[in-house]
C-alpha angles and dihedrals in degrees: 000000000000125000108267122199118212112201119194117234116217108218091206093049105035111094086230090049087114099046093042090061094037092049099042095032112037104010112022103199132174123170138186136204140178131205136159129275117205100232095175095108099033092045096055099041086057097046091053095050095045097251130151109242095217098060096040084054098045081053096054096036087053093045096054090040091047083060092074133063093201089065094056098046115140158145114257119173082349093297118118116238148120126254126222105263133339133260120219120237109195142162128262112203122219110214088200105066094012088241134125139239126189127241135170132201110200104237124246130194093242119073099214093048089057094039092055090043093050084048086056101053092049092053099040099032099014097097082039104124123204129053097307127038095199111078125212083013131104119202111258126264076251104059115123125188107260126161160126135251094187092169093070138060111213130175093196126025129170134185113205123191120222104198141104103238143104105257117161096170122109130255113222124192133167134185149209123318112270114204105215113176103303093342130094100212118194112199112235124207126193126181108193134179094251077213088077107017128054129181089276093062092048090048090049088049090050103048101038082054088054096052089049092060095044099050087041096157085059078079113016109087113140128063111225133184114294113256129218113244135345 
C-alpha cells in the first residue's frame, strides 16, 4: 500500500470548524443527489484504445475528489483530519454465485500506473469469494465506497450508513449507460456528511469529473491489452 499522510484539523482554525460541529453535534445531517454525467467522448476514446471503462472511472472520480480537503475528512486515533488522497473500495462481482467481494487498488497520480495496478488485483484477488477478495489484507483507513450498478438505469440512488459511527467520506455510485439522442449518459450518485461538504464542493466535483471525461486524451496516454467486458 501506498504511503498515506493524515493531517489533524483544528475546529477553532478550519474555516468549516462551526458547521462541522453544528452539523455532527446539534443537527447530524447527511444528503445525497444524483444527476447525469455525459460519457460519449470518454467512452469512445477508451473503446478505441482497449480500456476498461470502470477503472478508468474509479481513477477520475478519486482524482476530482482527492482536490478537496472537505471530501477526506476524517477521524483518525480519535483525532479529526483529512488524509492525502483517497483510496477506492469497490465491489468485484462473482458471475458464479451472482455475490460481491470488496477490493481496493491505492490511487496514484499516473493513470497508467493505477490502470495496470487495478489489472493486477483482478488477476491475482478477482475469483477470490467472501467480504473481502484480498486475502491477509484490511481496507485502509482511507478507503472510501466507490462503485458501479451497470445493470440499472436510475435516475436516484442513496447509500445510508447504519452505524453508529462518525464517516465524512463520500459514497459514489454510478449506473447503467443511458442512450440520449447522440449521447451515451451514466447516472452519478453521490451520499455526503452534510458536517464537511455543502452544495458548492459536490458542484466543483462534478463539474471538474465531467471535464475530465470530456477532454479523455488530457490523461490517456498508453495503449494496454485489450480487455474482455465492462
Amino acid at each position: 500500500m501506498n504511503d498515506i499522510t493524515f493531517t489533524a484539523l483544528d475546529l477553532n482554525t478550519w474555516p468549516r470548524g462551526q458547521m462541522f460541529h453544528y452539523f455532527t453535534r446539534m443537527a447530524p445531517t447527511g444528503y445525497s443527489l444524483t444527476t447525469q454525467l455525459d460519457v460519449t467522448v470518454m467512452r469512445k476514446a477508451l473503446k478505441s484504445r482497449g480500456i476498461k471503462f470502470f477503472p478508468a472511472y474509479l481513477w477520475l472520480v478519486i482524482k476530482m475528489l482527492n482536490k478537496q480537503v472537505e471530501f477526506k475528512v476524517a477521524i483518525n486515533d480519535e483525532v479529526l483530519g483529512y488524509w492525502d488522497s483517497l483510496t477506492p473500495l469497490h465491489a468485484a462481482f462473482h458471475n458464479d454465485d451472482k455475490t460481491i467481494s470488496l477490493m481496493w487498488t491505492p490511487y496514484c497520480e499516473d493513470f497508467c500506473e493505477f490502470y495496470e495496478r487495478y489489472l493486477d488485483n483482478q488477476r491475482l484477488y478477482g475469483g477470490n469469494h467472501g467480504i473481502l477478495s484480498q486475502p491477509h489484507q484490511i481496507p485502509p483507513p482511507n478507503a472510501y465506497t466507490v462503485s458501479c450498478l451497470p445493470w440499472v438505469e436510475f435516475s436516484h440512488f442513496a447509500v445510508h450508513g447504519y452505524e453508529n459511527k462518525p464517516y465524512y467520506f463520500p459514497s459514489v455510485e454510478a449506473g447503467k449507460f443511458m442512450e440520449r439522442g447522440s449521447s451515451i449518459m451514466m447516472p452519478l450518485s453521490i451520499t455526503a456528511h452534510h458536517a464537511t461538504t455543502d452544495g458548492w464542493h459536490i458542484k466543483c466535483f462534478l463539474d471538474d469529473l465531467q471535464e475530465a471525461m470530456d477532454e479523455p486524451e488530457e490523461w490517456i496516454d498508453f495503449s494496454p491489452t485489450p480487455p474482455r467486458g465492462r
